[in-house]
C-alpha positions as CSV (number, residue, x, y, z in Angstrom):
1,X,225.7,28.6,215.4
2,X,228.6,26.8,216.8
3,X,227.7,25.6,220.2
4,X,230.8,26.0,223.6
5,X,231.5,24.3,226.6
6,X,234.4,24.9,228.5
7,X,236.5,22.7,231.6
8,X,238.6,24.2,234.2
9,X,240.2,22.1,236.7
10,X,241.6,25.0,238.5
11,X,244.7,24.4,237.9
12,X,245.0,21.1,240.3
13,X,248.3,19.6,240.8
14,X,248.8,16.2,242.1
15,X,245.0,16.3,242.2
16,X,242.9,13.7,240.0
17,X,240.3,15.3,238.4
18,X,238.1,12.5,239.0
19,X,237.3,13.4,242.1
20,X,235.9,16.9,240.8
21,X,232.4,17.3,242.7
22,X,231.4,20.6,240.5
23,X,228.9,21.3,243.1
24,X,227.4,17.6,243.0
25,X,226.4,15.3,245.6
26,X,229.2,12.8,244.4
27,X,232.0,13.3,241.2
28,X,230.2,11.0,239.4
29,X,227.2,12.6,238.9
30,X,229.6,15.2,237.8
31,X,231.0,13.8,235.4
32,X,227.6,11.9,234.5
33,X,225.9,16.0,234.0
34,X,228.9,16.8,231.5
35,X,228.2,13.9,229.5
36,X,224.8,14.1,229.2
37,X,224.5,17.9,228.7
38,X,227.6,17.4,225.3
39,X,225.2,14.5,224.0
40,X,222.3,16.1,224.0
41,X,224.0,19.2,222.2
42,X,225.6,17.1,219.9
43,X,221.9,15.8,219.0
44,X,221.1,18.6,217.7
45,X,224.3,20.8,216.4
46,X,227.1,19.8,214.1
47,X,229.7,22.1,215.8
48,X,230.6,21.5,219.5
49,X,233.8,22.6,220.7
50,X,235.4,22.4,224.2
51,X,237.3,24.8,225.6
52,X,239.3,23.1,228.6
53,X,242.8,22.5,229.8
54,X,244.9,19.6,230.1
55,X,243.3,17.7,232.5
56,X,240.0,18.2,231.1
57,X,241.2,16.8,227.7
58,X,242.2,13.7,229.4
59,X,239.0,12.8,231.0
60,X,236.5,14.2,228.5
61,X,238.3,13.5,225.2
62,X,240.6,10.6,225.5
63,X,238.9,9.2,228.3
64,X,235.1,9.1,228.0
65,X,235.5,10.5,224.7
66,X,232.1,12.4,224.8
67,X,231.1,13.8,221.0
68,X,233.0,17.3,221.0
69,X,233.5,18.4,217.3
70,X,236.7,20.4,218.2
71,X,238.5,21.0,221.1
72,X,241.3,23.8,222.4
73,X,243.6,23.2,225.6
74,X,243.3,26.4,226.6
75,X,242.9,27.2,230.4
76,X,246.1,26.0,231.6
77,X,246.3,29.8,230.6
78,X,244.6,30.7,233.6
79,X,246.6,28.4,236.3
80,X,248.3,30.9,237.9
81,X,244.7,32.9,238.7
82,X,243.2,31.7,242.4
83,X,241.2,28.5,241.8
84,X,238.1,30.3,244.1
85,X,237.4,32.7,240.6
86,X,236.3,29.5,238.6
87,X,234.1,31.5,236.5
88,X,236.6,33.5,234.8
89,X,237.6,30.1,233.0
90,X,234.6,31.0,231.4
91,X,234.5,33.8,230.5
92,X,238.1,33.5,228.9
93,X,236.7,30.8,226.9
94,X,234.0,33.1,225.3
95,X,236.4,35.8,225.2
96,X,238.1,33.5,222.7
97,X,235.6,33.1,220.0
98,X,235.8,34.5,216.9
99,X,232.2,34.0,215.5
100,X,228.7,33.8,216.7
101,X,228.5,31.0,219.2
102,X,226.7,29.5,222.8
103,X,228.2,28.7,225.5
104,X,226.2,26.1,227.3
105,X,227.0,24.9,231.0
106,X,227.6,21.4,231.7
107,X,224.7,21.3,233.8
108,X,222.2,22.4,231.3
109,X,220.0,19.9,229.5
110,X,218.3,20.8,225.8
111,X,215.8,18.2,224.5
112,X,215.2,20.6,221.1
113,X,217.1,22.8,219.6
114,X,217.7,26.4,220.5
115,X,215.2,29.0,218.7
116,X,216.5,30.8,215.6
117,X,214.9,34.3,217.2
118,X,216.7,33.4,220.3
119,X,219.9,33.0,218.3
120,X,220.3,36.0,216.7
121,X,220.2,38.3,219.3
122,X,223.6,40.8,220.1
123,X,224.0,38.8,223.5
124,X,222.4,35.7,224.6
125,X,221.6,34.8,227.9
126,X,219.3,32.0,230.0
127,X,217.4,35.0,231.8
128,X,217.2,38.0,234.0
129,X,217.4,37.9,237.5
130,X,216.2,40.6,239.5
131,X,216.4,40.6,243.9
132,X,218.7,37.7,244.3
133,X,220.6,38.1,247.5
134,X,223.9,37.4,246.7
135,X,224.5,40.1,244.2
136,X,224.0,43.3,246.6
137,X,225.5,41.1,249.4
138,X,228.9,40.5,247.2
139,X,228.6,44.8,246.2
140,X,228.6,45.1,250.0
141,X,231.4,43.5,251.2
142,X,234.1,44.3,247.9
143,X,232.6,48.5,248.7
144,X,233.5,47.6,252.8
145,X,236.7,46.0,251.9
146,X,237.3,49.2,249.5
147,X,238.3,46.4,246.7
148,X,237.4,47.4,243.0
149,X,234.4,47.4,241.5
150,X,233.9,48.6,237.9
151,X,232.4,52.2,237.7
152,X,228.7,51.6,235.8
153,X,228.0,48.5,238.7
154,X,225.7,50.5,241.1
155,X,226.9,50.7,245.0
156,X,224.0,52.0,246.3
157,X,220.9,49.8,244.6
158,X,218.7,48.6,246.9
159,X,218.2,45.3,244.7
160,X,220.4,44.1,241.8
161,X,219.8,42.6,238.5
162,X,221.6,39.8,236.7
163,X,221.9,37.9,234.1
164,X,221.8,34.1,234.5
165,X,224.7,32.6,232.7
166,X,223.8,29.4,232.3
167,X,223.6,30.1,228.6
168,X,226.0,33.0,227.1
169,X,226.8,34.0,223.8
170,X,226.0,36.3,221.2
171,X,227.1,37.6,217.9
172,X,229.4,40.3,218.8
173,X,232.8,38.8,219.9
174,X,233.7,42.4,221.0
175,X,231.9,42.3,224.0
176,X,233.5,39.5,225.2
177,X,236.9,40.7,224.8
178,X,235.7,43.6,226.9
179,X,233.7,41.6,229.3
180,X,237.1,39.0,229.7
181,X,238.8,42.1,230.6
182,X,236.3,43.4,233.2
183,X,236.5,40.2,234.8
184,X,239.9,39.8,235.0
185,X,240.4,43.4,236.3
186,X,237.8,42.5,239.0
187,X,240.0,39.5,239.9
188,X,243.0,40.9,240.1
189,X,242.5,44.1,241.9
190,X,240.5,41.7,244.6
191,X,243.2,39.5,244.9
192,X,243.9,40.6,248.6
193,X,240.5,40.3,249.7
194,X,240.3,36.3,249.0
195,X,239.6,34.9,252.0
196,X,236.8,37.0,252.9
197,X,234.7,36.4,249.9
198,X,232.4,33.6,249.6
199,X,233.3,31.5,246.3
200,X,229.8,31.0,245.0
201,X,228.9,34.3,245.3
202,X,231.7,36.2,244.0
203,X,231.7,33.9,241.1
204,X,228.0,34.8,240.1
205,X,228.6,38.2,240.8
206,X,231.5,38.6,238.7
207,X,229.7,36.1,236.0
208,X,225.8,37.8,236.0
209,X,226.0,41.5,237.6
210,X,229.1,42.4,236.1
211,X,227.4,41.1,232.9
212,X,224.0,42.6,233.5
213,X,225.2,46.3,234.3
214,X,228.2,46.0,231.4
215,X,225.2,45.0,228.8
216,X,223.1,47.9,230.0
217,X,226.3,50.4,230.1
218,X,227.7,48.8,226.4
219,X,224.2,49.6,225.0
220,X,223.9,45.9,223.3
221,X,220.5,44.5,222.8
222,X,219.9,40.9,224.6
223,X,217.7,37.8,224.3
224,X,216.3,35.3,226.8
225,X,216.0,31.8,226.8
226,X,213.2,31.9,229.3
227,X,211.9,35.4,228.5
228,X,211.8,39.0,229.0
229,X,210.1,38.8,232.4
230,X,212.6,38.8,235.7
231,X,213.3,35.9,237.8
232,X,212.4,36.8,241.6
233,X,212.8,33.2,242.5
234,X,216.5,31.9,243.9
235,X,215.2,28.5,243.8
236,X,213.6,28.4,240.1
237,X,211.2,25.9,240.7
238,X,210.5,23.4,238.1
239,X,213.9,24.1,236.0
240,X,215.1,20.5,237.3
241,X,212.7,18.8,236.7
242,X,213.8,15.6,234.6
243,X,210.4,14.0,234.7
244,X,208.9,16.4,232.3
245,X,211.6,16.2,229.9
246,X,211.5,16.1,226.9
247,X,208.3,16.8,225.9
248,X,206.9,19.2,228.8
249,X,210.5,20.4,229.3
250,X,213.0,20.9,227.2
251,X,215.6,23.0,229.2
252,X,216.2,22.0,232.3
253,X,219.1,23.8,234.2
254,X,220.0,22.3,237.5
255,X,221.7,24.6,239.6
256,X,222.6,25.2,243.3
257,X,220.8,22.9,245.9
258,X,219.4,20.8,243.4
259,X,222.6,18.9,242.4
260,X,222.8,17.7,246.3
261,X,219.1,16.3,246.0
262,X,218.8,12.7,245.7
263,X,216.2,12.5,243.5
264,X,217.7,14.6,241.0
265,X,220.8,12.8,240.8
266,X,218.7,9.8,240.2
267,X,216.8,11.4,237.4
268,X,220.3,12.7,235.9
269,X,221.4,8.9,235.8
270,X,218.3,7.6,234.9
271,X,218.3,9.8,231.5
272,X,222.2,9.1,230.8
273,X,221.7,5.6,231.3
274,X,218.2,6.0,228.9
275,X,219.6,7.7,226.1
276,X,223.5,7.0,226.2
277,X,223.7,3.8,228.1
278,X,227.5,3.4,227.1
279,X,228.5,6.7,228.2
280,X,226.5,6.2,231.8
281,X,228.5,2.9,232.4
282,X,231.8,4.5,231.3
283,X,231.6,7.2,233.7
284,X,231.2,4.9,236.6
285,X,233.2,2.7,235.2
286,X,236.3,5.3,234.9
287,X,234.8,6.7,238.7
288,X,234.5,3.5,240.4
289,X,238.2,2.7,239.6
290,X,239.9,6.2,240.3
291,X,237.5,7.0,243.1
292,X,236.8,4.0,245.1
293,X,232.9,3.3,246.0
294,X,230.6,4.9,244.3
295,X,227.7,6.9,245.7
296,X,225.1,4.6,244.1
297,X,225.7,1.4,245.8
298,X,224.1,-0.9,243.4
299,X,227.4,-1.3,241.2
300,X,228.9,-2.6,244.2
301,X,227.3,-6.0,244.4
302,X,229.0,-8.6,242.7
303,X,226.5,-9.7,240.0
304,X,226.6,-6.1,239.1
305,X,230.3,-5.0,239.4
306,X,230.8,-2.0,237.5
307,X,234.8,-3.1,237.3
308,X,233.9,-6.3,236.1
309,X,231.5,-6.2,233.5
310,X,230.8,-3.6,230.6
311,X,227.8,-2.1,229.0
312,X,227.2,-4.7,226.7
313,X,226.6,-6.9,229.4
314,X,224.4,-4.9,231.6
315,X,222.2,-4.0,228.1
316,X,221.9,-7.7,227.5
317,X,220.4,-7.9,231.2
318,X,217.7,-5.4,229.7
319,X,217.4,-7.2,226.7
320,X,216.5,-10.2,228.4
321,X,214.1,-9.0,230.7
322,X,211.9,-7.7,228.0
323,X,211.9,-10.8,226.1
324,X,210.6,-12.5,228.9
325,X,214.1,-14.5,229.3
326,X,215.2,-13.1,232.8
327,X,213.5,-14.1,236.0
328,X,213.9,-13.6,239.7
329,X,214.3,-17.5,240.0
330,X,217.3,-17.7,237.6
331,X,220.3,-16.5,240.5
332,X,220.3,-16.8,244.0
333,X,219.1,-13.0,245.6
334,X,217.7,-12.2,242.1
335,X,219.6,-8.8,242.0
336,X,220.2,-8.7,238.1
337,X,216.5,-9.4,237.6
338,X,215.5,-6.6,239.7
339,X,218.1,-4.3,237.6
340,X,217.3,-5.2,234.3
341,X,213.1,-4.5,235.6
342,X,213.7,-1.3,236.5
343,X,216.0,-0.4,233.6
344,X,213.0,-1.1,231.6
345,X,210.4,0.2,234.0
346,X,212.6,3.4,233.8
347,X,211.9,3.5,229.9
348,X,208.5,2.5,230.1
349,X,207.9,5.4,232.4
350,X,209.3,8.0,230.1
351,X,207.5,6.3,227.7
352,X,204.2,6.4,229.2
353,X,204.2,10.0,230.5
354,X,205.8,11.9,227.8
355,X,202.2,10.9,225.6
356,X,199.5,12.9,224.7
357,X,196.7,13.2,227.5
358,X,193.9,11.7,225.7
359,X,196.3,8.7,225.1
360,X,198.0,8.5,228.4
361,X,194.4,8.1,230.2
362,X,193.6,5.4,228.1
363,X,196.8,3.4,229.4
364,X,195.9,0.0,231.2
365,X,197.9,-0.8,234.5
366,X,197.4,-3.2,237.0
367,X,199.3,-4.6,240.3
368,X,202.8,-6.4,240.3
369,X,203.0,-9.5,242.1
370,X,206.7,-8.3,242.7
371,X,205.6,-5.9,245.5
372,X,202.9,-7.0,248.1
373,X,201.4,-5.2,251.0
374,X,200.4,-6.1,254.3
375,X,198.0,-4.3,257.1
376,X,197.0,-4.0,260.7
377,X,194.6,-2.0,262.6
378,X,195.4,0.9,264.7
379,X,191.6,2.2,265.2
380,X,192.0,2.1,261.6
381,X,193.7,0.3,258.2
382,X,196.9,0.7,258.0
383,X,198.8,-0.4,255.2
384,X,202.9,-0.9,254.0
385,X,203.6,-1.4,250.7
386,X,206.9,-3.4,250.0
387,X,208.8,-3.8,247.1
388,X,212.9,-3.4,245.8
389,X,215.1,-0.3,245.4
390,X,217.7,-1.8,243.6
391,X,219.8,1.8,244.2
392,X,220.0,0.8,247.1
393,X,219.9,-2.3,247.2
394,X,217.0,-3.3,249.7
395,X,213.6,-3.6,250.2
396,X,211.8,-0.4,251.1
397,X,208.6,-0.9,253.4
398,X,206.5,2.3,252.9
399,X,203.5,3.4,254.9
400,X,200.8,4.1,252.4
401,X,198.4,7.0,252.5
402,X,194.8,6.9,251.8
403,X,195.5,7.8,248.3
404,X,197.5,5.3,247.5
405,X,195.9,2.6,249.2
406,X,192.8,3.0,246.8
407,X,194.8,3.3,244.2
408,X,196.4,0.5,244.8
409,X,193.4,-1.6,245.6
410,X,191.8,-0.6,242.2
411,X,194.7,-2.0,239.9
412,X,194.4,-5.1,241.6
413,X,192.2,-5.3,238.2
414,X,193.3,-4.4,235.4
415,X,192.3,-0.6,234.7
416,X,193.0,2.8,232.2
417,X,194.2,6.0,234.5
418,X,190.6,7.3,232.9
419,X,189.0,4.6,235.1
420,X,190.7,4.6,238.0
421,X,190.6,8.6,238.0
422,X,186.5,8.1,238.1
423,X,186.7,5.2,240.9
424,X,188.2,6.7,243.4
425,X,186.9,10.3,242.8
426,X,184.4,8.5,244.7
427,X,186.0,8.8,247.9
428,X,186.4,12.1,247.9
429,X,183.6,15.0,248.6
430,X,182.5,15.4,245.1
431,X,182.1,19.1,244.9
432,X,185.7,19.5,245.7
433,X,186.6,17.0,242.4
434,X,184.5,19.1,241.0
435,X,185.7,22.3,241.4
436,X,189.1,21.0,240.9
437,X,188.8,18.0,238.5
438,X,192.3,18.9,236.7
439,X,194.2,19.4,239.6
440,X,192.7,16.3,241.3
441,X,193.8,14.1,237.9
442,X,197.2,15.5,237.5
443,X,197.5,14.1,241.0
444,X,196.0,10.6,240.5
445,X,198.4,10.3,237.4
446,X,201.4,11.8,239.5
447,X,201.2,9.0,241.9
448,X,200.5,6.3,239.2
449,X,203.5,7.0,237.8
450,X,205.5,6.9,241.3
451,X,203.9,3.9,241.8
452,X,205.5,2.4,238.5
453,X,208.6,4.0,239.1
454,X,208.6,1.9,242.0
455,X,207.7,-1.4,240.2
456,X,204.2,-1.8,243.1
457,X,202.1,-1.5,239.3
458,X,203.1,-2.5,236.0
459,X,202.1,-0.8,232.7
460,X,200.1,-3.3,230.0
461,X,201.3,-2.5,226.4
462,X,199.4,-3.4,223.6
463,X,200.5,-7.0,223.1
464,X,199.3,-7.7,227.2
465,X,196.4,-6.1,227.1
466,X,194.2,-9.2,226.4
């Protein structure tokens, strides 16, 4: 099946694209979710095509020339349509296929392939969504405002349905023709009413009702990503998550609040920079120049200059940290060594944690000597644990709670997660572990791997064991 993304700049002029947020904390992690979510497709599919306009082709294609199979500038079709209906791009760019296909968002992550029994359906879709707020809210106000609604959407529900777009396709290019033209009826006969809609909303009403109650009227069978069951949850826990990709997750979707959230945006990088290390520096590289400062502050210091140096140099760093070559003696603040550590400690975390859970208990850790604690006594011990975020380019002095102060005092020898889940086990009321041994080790390994994250631990691999 030929796989679809699409690009809309919303017809910008004398705008630079760059500077796009598309919901984001900061445009580069924009642009840093576009490229990961076309590399990962093009992973595992030989046809990708992009659907975009002008703009987009110059940042996407010529630019950070991401792995599109085939590309149509076709959006600068829609310019004269109001910029706040972004998601009729979309839906013109399904409208314009011509055999089976998926559209896939740009902030939607696949680490396998899509099912066959998914792919066959009439009309594909990520899920259904039942008692989201926004829907009946956006019916409300277009029935007060006595704008246009089409005649099979309800106006009297007490809760709506929906169908989350974040995936959309099918094998029946009819219904999109007809579902373009629902959409852009909807836009243009609410035209007048502009400034009292809210963006977001009216986009995934017009993008997910609309869809929902056409399918149902249209009679055309649909399948799930995620299953048959509703959605009640606006927040969809868990569908963010880029610490259990990609063997506990392999499609994440992160929507809404979650691209403002730090440690998402972190993750996001942290997997570009992982799996398509030239890409990751290209985008801030083509950021930092068009845009000024980046969020992350890191590329800012001048060991690390983003402007001045390429990937090849910032993958040598790695290189020579693993072979033992790089140490926090050889320059003056030892920034570079700190990068090129947690680079690797970045790997060797989704590494470690992506094993099987007989093998992961059996993994050996024990303290680094590049963090150290101190303590005092306030009635009791009280500990800080100190080590380097090279994000942000300081040292982070964290209060540690009782959990991780034993955790920390037992890798002060070297020790499996199996061992150090039985030690300290033993300072906890035992019937408790008992009754909730799993929950308690999920927990234990949870922090282990924050704590290595972090660089306070360091994982043994075979050839340090001894």
């Amino acid at each position: 099946m030929k796989i679809v993304q699409s690009f809309w700049s919303g017809g910008a002029k004398n705008f630079d694209p760059l500077l796009i947020t598309g919901g984001w904390y900061s445009a580069e992690y924009h642009w840093m979710s576009t490229a990961l979510s076309a590399n990962l497709l093009r992973r595992y599919y030989d046809k990708i095509e992009l659907v975009t306009d002008e703009l987009g082709y110059q940042v996407l294609i010529e630019q950070l020339k991401l792995p599109y199979t085939s590309v149509r500038v076709e959006l600068n079709k829609l310019d004269e349509q109001p910029p706040i209906f972004w998601g009729l791009a979309k839906i013109y760019a399904q409208s314009i296929q011509k055999e089976p296909f998926l559209h896939v968002d740009n902030d939607v992550f696949i680490f396998d392939s899509f099912a066959e029994s998914l792919l066959n359906n009439q009309l594909i879709v990520q899920n259904l969504e039942y008692q989201f707020p926004m829907y009946k809210k956006s019916v409300q106000v277009v029935t007060s405002l006595k704008g246009h609604l089409p005649h099979y959407v309800p106006t009297d529900s007490i809760e709506y349905y929906a169908y989350n777009a974040g995936i959309i396709g099918g094998c029946q290019a009819h219904f999109f023709d007809t579902y373009y033209q629902e959409a852009l009826t909807f836009v243009e006969r609410n035209q007048n009413f502009i400034r009292q809609l809210h963006a977001r909303d009216i986009n995934m009403f017009m993008e997910q009702c609309l869809l929902y109650y056409l399918a149902q009227h249209e009679q055309i069978s649909v399948g799930c990503q995620l299953g048959d069951q509703p959605i009640t949850d606006v927040t969809y826990p868990g569908l963010s998550n880029f610490e259990d990709a990609p063997v506990k997750q392999t499609f994440l979707h992160a929507m809404g609040q979650y691209k403002r959230n730090t440690a998402i945006t972190m993750n996001l990088g942290k997997r570009l920079r992982c799996d398509f290390p030239n890409t990751y520096y290209a985008v801030l590289k083509l950021c930092r120049t068009h845009n000024g400062p980046l969020a992350n502050p890191t590329y800012e210091h001048p060991a690390l200059s983003i402007t001045a140096y390429d990937s090849c140099y910032f993958n040598s760093l790695k290189d020579a940290y693993n072979q033992g070559n790089l140490t926090r003696n050889d320059q003056a603040d030892g920034w570079t060594y700190f990068y090129a550590k947690q680079m690797s400690l970045d790997e060797q975390v989704d590494f470690v944690f992506n094993l099987a859970e007989g093998e992961l208990l059996q993994q050996l850790f024990c303290f680094d000597d590049d963090a150290f604690i101190t303590e005092h006594y306030e009635s009791v011990l009280c500990q800080t644990l100190h080590f380097i975020n090279v994000h942000a380019l300081n040292t982070v002095h964290m209060t540690l709670d009782s959990l991780n102060m034993v955790l920390l005092d037992a890798f002060h020898q070297k020790k499996t997660i199996q061992d150090v889940v039985q030690e300290i086990a033993g300072y906890y009321n035992s019937v408790e572990i008992q009754q909730q041994a799993d929950t308690f080790q999920n927990l234990v390994i949870a922090r282990i791997r924050e704590l290595l994250s972090w660089g306070a631990i360091k994982w043994l691999s075979d050839s340090e064991k001894d």
